[in-house]
C-alpha positions in Angstrom: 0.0 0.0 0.0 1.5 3.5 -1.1 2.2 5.6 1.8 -0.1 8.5 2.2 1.0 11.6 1.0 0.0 15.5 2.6 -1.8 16.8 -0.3 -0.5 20.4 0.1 3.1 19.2 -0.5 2.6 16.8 -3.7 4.2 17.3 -6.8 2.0 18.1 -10.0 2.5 14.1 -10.9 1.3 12.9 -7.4 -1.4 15.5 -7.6 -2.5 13.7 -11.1 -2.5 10.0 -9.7 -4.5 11.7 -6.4 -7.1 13.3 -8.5 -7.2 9.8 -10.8 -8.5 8.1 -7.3 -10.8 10.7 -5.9 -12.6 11.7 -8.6 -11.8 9.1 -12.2 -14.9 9.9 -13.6 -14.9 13.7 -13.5 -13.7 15.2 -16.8 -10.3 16.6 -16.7 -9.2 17.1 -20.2 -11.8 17.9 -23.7 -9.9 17.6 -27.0 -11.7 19.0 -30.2 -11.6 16.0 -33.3 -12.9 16.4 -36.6 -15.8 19.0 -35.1 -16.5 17.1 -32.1 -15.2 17.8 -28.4 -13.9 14.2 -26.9 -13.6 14.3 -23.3 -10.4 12.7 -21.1 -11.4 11.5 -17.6 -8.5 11.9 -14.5 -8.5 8.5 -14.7 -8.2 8.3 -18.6 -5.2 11.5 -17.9 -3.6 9.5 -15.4 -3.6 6.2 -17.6 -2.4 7.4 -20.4 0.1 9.7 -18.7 1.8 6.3 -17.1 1.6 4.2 -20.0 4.2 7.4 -22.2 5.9 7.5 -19.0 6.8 4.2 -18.7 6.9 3.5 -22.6 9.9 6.3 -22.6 11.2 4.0 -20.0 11.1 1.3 -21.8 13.0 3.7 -24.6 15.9 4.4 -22.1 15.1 7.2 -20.2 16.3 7.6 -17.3 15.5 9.4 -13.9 15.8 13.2 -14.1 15.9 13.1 -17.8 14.9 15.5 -20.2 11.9 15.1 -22.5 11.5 18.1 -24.9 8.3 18.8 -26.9 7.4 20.3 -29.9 3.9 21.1 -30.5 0.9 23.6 -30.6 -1.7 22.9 -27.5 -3.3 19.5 -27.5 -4.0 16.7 -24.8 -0.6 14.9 -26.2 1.2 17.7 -25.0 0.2 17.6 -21.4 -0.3 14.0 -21.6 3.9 13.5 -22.2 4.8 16.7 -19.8 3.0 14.7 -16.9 4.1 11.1 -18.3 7.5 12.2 -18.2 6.9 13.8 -14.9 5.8 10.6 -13.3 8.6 8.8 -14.1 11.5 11.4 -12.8 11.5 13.4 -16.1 12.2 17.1 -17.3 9.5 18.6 -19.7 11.2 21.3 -21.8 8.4 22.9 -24.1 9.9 24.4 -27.8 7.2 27.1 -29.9 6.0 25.0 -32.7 6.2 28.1 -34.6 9.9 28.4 -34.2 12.3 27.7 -37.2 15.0 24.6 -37.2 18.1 26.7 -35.8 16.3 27.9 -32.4 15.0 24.4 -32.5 17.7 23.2 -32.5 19.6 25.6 -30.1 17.1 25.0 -27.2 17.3 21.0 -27.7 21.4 21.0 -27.8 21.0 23.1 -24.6 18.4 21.8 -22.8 20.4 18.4 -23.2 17.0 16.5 -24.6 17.1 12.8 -24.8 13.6 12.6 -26.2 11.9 15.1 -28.5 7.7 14.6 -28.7 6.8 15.9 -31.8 3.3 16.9 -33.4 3.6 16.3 -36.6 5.5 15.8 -40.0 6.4 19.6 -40.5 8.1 19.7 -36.3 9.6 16.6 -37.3 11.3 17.7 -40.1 12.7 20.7 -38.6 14.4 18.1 -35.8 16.1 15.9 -38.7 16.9 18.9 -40.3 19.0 19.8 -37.1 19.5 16.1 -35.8 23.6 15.8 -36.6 23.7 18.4 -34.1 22.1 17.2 -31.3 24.0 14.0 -30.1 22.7 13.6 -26.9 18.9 13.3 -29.1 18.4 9.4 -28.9 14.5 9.4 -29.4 12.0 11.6 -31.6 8.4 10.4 -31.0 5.3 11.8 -33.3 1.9 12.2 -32.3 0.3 12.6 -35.4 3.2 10.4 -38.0 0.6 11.0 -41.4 3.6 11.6 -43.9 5.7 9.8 -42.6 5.3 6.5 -43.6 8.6 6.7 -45.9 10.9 7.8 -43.4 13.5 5.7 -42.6 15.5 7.0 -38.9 15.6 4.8 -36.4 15.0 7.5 -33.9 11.4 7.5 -35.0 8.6 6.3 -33.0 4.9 7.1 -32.8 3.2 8.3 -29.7 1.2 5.8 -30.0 3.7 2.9 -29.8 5.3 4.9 -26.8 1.7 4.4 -25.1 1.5 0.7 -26.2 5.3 -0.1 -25.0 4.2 1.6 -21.8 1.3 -0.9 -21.3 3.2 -3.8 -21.5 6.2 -2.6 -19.3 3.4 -1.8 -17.0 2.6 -5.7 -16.8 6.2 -6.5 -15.9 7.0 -3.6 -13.9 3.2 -3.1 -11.9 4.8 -0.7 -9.1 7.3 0.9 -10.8 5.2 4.7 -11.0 4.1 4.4 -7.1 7.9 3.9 -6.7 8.9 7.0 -8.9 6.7 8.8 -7.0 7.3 8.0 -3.6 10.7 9.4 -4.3 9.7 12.9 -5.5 9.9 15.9 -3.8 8.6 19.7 -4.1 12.1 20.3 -4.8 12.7 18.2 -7.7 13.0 20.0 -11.0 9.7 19.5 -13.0 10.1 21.9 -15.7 12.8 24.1 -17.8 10.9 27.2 -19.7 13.0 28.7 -22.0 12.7 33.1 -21.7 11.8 34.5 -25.1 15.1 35.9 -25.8 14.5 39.2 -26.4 17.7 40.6 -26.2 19.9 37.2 -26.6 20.2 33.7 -26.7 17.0 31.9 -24.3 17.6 31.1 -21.2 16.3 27.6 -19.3 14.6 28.8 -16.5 14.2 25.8 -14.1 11.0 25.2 -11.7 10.4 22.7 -9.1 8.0 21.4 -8.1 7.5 23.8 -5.5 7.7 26.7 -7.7 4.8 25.5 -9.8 2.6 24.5 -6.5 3.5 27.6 -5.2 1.7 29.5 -8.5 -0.7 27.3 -8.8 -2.2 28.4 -5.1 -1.5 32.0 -5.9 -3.6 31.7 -9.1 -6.4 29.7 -7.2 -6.6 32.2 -4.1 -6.6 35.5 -6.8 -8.6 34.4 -9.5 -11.1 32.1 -7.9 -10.6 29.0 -9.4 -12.8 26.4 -8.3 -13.7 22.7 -9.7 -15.9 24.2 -12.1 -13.8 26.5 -13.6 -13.4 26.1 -17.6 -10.6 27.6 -19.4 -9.6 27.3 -23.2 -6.2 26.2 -23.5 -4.5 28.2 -26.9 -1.3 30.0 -25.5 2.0 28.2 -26.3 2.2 25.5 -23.4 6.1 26.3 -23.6 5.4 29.5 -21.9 4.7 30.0 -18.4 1.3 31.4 -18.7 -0.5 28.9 -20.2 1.5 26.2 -17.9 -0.2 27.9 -15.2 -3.5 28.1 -16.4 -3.8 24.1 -17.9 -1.5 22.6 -15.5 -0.7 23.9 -12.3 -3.9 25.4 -11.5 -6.1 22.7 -12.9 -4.0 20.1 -11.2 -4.4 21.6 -8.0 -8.2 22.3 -8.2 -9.6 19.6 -10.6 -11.0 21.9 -13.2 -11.9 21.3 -16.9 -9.0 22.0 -19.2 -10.3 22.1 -22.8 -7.8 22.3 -26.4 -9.0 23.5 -29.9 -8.7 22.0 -32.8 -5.9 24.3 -33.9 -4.6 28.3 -32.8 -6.5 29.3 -36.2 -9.9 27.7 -35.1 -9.7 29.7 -31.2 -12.9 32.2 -31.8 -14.6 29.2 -33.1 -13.5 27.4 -30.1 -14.5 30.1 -27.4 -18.0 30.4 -28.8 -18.8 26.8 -28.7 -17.4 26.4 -25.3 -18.0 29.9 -23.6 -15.0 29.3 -20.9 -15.3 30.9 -17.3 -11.9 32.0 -17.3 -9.5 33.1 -20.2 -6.2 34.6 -20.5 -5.2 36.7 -23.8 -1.8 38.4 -24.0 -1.9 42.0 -25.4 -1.7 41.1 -28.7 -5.1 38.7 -28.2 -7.0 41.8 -27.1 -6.2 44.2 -29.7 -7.1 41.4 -32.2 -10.4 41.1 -30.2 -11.0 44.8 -30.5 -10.2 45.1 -33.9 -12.2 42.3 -34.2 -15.0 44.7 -32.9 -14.3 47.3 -34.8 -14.6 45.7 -38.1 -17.6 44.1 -37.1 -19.0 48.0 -36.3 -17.6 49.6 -39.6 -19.6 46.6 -41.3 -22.8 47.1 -39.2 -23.3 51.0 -40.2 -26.2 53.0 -39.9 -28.7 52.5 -36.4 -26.7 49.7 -35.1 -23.5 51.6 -35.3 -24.8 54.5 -33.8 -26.6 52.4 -31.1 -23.3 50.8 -30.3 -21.1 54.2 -30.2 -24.0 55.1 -27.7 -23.9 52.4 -25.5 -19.8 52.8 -25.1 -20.8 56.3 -24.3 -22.7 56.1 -22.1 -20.8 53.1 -19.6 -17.3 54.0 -20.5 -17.4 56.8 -17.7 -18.0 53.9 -15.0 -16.3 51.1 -16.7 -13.3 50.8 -13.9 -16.2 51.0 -11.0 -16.9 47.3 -9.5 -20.3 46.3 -10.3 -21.3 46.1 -6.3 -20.1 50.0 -6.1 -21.8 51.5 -9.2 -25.0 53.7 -8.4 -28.4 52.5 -9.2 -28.8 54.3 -12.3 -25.4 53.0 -13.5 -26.6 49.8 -13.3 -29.3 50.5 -15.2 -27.8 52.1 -17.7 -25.4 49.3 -18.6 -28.1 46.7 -17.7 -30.2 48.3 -20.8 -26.7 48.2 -23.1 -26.3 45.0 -22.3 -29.2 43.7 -23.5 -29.2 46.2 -26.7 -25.2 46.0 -27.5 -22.9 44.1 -25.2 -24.5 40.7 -25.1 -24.1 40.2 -28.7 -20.9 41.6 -28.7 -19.2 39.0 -25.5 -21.4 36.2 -27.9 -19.1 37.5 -30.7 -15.9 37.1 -28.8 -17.2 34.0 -26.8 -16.4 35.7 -23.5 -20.2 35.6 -22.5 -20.2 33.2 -19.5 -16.6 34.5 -18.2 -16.0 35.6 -14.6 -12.7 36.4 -15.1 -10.6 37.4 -18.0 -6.7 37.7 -17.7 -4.5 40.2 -19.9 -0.6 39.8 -19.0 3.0 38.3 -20.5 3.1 42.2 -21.6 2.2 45.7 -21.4 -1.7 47.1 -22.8 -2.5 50.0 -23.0 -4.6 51.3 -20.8 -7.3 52.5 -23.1 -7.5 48.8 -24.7 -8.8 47.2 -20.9 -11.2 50.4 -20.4 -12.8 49.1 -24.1 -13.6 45.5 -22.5 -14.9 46.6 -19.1 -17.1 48.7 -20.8 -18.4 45.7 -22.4 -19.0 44.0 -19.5 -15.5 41.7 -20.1 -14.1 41.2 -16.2 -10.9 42.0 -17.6 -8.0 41.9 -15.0 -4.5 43.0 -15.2 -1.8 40.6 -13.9 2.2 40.5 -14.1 4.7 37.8 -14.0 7.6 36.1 -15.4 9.0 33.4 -16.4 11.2 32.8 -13.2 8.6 33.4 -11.1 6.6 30.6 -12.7 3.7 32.8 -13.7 1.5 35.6 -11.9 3.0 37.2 -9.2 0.8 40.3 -8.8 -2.7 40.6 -10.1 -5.9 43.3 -10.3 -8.7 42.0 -7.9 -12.5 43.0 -9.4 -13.5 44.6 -6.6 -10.3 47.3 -6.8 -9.3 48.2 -10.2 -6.9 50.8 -10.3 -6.1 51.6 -13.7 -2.9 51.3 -15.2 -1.2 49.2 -12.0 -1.4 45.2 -12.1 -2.6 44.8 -8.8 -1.3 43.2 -5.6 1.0 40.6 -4.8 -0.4 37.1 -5.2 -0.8 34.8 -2.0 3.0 33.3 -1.3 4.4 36.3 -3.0 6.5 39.9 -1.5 7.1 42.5 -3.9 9.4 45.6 -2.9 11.3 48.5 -5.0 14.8 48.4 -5.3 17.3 51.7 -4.7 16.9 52.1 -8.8 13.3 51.9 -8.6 13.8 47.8 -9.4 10.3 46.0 -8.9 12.3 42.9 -7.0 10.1 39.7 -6.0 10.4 36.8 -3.1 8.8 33.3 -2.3 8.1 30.1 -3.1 7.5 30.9 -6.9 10.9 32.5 -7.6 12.5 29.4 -9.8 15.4 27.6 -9.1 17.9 29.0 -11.1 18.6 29.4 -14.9 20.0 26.0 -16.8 23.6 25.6 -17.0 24.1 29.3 -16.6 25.5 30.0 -13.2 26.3 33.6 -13.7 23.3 34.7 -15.1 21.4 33.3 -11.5 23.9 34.9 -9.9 22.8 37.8 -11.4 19.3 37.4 -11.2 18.8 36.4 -7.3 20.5 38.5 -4.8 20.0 38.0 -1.0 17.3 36.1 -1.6 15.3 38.3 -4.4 14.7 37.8 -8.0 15.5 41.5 -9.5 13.2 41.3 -12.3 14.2 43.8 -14.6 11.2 46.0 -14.8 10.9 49.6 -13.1 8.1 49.8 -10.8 6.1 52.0 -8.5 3.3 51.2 -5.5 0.3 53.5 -5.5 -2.3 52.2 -3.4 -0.8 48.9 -2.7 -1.1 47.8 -6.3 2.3 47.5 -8.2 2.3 49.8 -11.5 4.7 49.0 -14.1 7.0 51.4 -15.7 9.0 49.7 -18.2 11.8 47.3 -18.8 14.6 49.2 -16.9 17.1 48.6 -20.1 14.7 50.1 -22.3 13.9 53.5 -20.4 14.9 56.2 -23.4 16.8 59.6 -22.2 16.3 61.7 -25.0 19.1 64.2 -26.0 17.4 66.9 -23.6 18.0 64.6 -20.5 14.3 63.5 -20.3 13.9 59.8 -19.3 10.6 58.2 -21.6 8.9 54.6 -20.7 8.8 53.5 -25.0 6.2 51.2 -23.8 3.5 53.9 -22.6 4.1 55.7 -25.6 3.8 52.3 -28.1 0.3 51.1 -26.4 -1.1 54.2 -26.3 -0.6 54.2 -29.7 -1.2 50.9 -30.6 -4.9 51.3 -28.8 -5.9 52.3 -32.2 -7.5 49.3 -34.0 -5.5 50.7 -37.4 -2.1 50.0 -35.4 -0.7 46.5 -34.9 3.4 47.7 -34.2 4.7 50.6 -33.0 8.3 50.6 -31.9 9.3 54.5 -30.2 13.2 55.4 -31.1 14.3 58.1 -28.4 17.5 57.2 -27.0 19.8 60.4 -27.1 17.3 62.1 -29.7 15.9 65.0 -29.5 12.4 64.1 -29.9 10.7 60.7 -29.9 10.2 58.8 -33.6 8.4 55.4 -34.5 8.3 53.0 -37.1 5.0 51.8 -37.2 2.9 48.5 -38.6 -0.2 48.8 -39.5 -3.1 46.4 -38.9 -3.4 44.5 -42.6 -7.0 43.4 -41.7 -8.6 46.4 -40.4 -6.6 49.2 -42.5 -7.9 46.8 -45.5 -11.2 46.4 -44.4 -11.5 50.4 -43.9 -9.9 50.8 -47.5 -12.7 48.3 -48.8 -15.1 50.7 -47.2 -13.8 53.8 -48.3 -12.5 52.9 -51.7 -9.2 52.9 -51.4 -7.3 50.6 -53.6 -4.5 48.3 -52.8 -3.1 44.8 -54.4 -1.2 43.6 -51.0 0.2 44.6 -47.9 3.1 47.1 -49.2 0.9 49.0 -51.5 -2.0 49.3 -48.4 1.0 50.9 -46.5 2.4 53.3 -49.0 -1.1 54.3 -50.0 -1.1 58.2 -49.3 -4.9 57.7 -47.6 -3.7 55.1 -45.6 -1.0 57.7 -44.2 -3.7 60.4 -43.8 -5.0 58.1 -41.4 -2.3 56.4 -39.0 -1.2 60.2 -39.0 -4.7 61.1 -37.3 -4.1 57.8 -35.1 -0.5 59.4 -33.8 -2.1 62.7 -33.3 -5.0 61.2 -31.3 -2.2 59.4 -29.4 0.1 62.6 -29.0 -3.0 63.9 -27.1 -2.8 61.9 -24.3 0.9 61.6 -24.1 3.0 64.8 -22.2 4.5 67.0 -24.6 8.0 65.5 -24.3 6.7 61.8 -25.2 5.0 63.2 -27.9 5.7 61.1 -31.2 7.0 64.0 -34.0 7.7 61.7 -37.0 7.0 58.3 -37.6 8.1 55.8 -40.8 5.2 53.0 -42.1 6.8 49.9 -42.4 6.0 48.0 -45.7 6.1 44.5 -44.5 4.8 42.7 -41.4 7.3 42.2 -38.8 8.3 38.5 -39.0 9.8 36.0 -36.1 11.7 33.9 -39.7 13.2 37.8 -39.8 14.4 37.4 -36.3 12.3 40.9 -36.1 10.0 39.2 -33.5 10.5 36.2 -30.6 8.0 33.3 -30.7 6.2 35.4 -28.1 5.9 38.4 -30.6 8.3 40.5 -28.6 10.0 42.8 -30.7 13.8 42.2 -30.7 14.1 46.1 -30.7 18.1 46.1 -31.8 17.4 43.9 -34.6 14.6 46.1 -35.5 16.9 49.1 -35.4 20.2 47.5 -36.8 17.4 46.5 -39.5 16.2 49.9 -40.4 18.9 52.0 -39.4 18.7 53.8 -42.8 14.6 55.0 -42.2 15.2 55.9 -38.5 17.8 57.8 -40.0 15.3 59.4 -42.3 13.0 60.7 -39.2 16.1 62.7 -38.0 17.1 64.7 -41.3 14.8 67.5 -41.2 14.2 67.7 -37.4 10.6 68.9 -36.3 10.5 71.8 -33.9 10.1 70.3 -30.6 7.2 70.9 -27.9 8.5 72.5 -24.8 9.5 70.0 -22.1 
């Protein structure tokens, strides 16, 4: 009889076999096939989590080794993170979308013995890079169609990892309770590679503590329950999404459900109307262009009714429903039923309690958009090394523009240089085979994260990355990121990228939003043939130039944007212009178009008095 374990001090594969016995019938995991959403008991999890585990095994894998994969979000994927896991394994998670050499660069350093792969195209990229991986011994494909003609005896199909695991199972009956009985909160579960922004990635490693640690912080702030339903889309090699369809979900037994594919997620969220969902800026400003499409198509009485609605709630939109006054709630309760029903319908965000924007700075005037709707959009802030969310917005005390309080477990303080610097249970364990860099990173016991911050209130605002605060050749230090979303709020802007740095006045290079600039050219008969000729359109300039002016209003005069340069293709991670993540590599971007920033300088603008 396995000895009993405290439940507060398992790991995430204890948790798993725990949650297997309580409750096997309850439905842990849905997958979407062909149309039709399959669901995955704990029981069915836990199963087929042991049989990969002990199928890689089987393969040679041995205690604390490392098990990459390769893959967008689908049951396989968590499936092999928590097989591995239950066997002593290291899950190391690799953007499907990236290219062969970063493939290949966080496999070689990760030191993966085992690569889990979704498909033909992530398989090829790993042959293409295999001579340099020696210490690869094992590729294994979920879905092998197209690959019946491949000869490598490396190759294996998830599959016939599951069905070696069965029969090692029959031989080897206590072989998992054995694993597990040996595992502790200290035990490395996970290496999440940083987006690598300004360099090479870096492993950061999390125990098992780390990620129970997050998980309890993200129960206790965002009030997940049992019944809580989230739509897992977000690359499952970042942090984020690890902690919203594994550590939390593990913890509280909730429903964890995965699309067909990233293209199909509006589809998804309508059908499935999560209570919880996480978007990174980027997901937002889709969604409200998304909107605003929709309302430049609608015209006429519906248009206006719409404009009207915004009006008319926008002014209490950061008020918590329990404070607003009674004709407040009126007012919206009349919208709602008019405008914003249809509209959180549209976006699938109807039956949502909470809603998560994080991973990087919004602009402010984005998040007012969605509460006006109705959207309980929350502002939250974390990193990678501190396995996810470390401070987050509560409903009931939304201070705009600060991303709330520190998490349960958490301490947050302000360094000498204005340093936002964190401490607990989350902070990870250190960076993989980079000793220097930890160094570094934790002193006397706090992660300095790298971000300037201030406390109003007790909530933690955000300034900027402290490497990328701009002092302009007048002496004025500039946050480029305030500037950029302010800008960006405009559904015409996708990119904006703020040059400042020992200039006299601030410049941008700007992309625009293909979709919505195209659909407004449609509508106002403006031709184009493709994406460079929508951008060099003289109309199209007429209005992003009305989009930085509106922006320059609510910006102080010395942040104030005096020249900007459209840029006439979309900035492309296969360019090493953007990480996996879609953070702009900003001296790429600027060692890229040295020659146009130098344009915005020639003939010198006056400049508004500081």
């Amino acid at each position: 009889m396995p000895q009993a374990l405290d439940h507060d001090s398992m790991t995430l594969p204890q948790l798993l076999r725990d949650n297997a016995r309580r409750m096997p019938n309850r439905i842990a995991l849905r997958q979407k096939d062909f149309g039709i959403w399959q669901p995955i008991t704990w029981a069915d999890y836990y199963n087929r989590a042991k049989h990969f585990g002990l199928g890689l095994v089987s393969l040679g894998l041995e205690p604390r080794g490392h098990v990459a994969i390769l893959s967008e979000n689908r049951a396989e994927w968590v499936i092999a993170q928590l097989g591995a896991g239950l066997v002593g394994g290291v899950t190391i998670g690799v953007y499907a979308t990236s290219p062969a050499n970063e493939v290949s660069y966080v496999l070689g350093h990760s030191d993966a013995e085992v690569v889990v792969c979704e498909d033909q195209e992530q398989t090829d990229k790993v042959l293409e890079c295999l001579e340099e991986l020696p210490k690869l011994r094992r590729i294994v494909v979920i879905d092998p169609k197209g690959l019946r003609h491949y000869e490598n005896d490396k190759l294996s199909t998830f599959k016939e990892v599951l069905e070696k695991g069965a029969s090692y199972e029959k031989d080897h009956p206590a072989l998992i309770d054995e694993c597990l009985a040996g595992q502790s909160p200290t035990d490395i579960g996970l290496i999440v590679y940083t987006s690598g922004s300004t360099g090479k990635p870096k492993g950061a490693m999390l125990s098992y503590r780390n990620m129970r640690a997050q998980g309890t912080a993200v129960i206790e702030r965002l009030g997940y329950t049992e019944v809580t339903t989230n739509l897992s889309y977000l690359p499952l090699c970042h942090v984020a999404e690890q902690m919203l369809t594994v550590m939390a979900p593990l913890q509280s037994g909730s429903c964890v459900s995965f699309g067909e594919s990233i293209r199909t997620v509006q589809e998804d969220l309508r059908e499935i109307a999560p209570t919880l969902f996480l978007g990174v800026p980027r997901i937002w400003e889709k969604l409200h262009s998304a909107i605003h499409i929709k309302m430049i198509e609608a015209r006429g009485f519906r248009r206006r009714l719409y404009e009207k609605a915004v009006s008319l709630c926008e002014p209490f939109a950061e008020k918590a429903p329990a404070d607003r006054s009674l004709r407040e709630k009126m007012v919206f309760g009349i919208c709602y039923l008019l405008v914003f029903r249809a509209l959180q319908n549209f976006i699938g965000l109807r039956r949502a309690k909470v809603a998560l924007t994080g991973a990087a700075p919004i602009s402010p005037l984005i998040v007012r958009f969605f509460r006006t709707l109705g959207i309980p959009l929350i502002e939250v802030y974390g990193l990678t090394e501190t396995s996810g969310m470390v401070t987050g917005q509560r409903l009931d005390a939304l201070l705009p523009g600060a991303v709330g309080p520190a998490v349960h477990g958490a301490e947050v303080d302000i360094g000498p240089d204005g340093e936002l610097l964190v401490r607990g249970d989350m902070v990870f364990e250190g960076y993989y085979r980079n000793e220097e860099a930890t160094r570094a990173s934790i002193r006397d016991g706090w992660l300095h994260t790298g971000d300037v911050a201030r406390i109003e209130a007790g909530q933690v605002k955000i300034v900027d990355r402290l490497k990328d605060i701009m002092i302009t050749a007048g002496g004025k230090n500039l946050s480029p990121s305030e500037i950029e979303n302010t800008v960006k709020s405009s559904a015409f802007i996708k990119e904006c990228i703020v040059i400042a740095e020992g200039r006299r006045y601030p410049a941008a290079l700007i992309q625009i939003d293909a979709e919505t600039v195209g659909k407004w050219a449609e509508e106002n008969r403006v031709p184009f043939t493709n994406y460079k000729s929508l951008a060099e359109n003289r109309r199209v300039r007429e209005l992003i130039d009305a989009e930085v002016e509106r922006a320059n209003r609510q910006l102080a005069p010395v942040a104030q944007i005096k020249k900007f340069h459209l840029l006439t293709k979309e900035l492309d991670h296969d360019d090493d212009e953007v990480t996996a993540t879609m953070k702009v590599r900003r001296a790429n971007i600027y060692r890229k178009y040295a020659a146009e920033i130098e344009g915005l300088y020639r003939e010198a603008p006056a400049v508004a008095a500081e």
